[in-house]
C-alpha positions as CSV (number, residue, x, y, z in Angstrom):
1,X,0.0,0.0,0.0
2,X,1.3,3.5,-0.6
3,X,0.1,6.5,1.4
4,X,0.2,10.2,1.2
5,X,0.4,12.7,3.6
6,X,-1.1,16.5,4.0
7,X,2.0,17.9,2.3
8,X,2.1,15.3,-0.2
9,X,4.8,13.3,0.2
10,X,3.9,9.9,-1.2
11,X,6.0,6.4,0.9
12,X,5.1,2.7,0.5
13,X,4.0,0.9,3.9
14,X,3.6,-2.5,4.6
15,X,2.4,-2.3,8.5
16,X,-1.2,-3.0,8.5
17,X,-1.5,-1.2,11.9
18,X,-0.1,2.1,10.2
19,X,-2.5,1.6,7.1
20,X,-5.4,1.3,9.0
21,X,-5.0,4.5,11.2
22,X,-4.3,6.7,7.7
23,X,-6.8,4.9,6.4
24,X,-9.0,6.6,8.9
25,X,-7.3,9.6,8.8
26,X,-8.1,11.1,5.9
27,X,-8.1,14.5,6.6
28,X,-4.3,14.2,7.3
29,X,-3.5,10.8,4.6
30,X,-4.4,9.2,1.7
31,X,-4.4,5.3,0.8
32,X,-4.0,3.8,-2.3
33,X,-2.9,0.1,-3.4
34,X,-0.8,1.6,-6.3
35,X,1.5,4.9,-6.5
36,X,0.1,5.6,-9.5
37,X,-3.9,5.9,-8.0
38,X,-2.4,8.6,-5.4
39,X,-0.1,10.7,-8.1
40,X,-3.7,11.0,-9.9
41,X,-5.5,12.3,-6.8
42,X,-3.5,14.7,-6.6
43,X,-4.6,16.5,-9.6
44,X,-8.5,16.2,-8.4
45,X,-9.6,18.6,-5.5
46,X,-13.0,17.8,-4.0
47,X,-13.5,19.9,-1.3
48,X,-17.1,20.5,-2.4
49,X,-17.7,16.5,-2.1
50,X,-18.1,16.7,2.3
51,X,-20.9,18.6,2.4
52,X,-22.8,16.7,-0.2
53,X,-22.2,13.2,1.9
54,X,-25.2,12.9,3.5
55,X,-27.2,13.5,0.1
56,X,-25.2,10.4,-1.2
57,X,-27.1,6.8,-1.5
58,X,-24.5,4.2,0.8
59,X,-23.4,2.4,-2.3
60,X,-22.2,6.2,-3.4
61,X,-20.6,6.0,0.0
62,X,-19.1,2.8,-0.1
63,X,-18.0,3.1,-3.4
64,X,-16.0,6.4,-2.2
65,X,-14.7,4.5,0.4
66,X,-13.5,2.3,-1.8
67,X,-11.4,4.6,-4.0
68,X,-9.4,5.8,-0.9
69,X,-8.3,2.4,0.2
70,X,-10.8,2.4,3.6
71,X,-10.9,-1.3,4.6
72,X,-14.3,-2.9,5.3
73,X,-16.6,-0.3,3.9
74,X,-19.2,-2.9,2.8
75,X,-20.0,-3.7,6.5
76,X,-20.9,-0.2,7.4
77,X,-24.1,1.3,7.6
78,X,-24.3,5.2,6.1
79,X,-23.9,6.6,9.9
80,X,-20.2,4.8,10.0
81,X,-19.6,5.9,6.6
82,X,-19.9,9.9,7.3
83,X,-18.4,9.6,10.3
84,X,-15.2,7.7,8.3
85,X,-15.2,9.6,5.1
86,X,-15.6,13.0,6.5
87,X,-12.7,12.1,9.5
């Protein structure tokens, strides 16, 4: 797994434990199975995509949870997926 930080400094990570807490971090990290997923993030800015969460079906949220590596999004209900994707 690779992971980016706020500044955008991009490193490859193998412990699990460290994945998971950026994973759940996302104001601070982003996860990605590939380098090449996070270099192409980087060119998209979403900051209008937080306030429109709640209007989103949970498949939408899953789904976005999905794209930014967050483990075991299909076993959360919509409450657990705000509270993960917003941070």
């Amino acid at each position: 797994m690779y992971i980016r930080n706020k500044s955008g400094l991009i490193q490859e990570c193998h412990n699990e434990d460290v994945i998971r807490t950026c994973q759940k971090d996302i104001e601070h990290f982003t996860v990605a199975e590939n380098r090449e997923s996070l270099t192409a993030k980087e060119a998209v800015n979403k900051p209008e995509e937080k306030p429109e969460l709640k209007k989103m079906k949970v498949d939408e949220l899953r789904a976005m949870a999905k794209e930014r590596g967050i483990e075991g999004a299909a076993s959360l209900n919509k409450e657990e997926l705000l509270a993960v994707l917003k941070g």
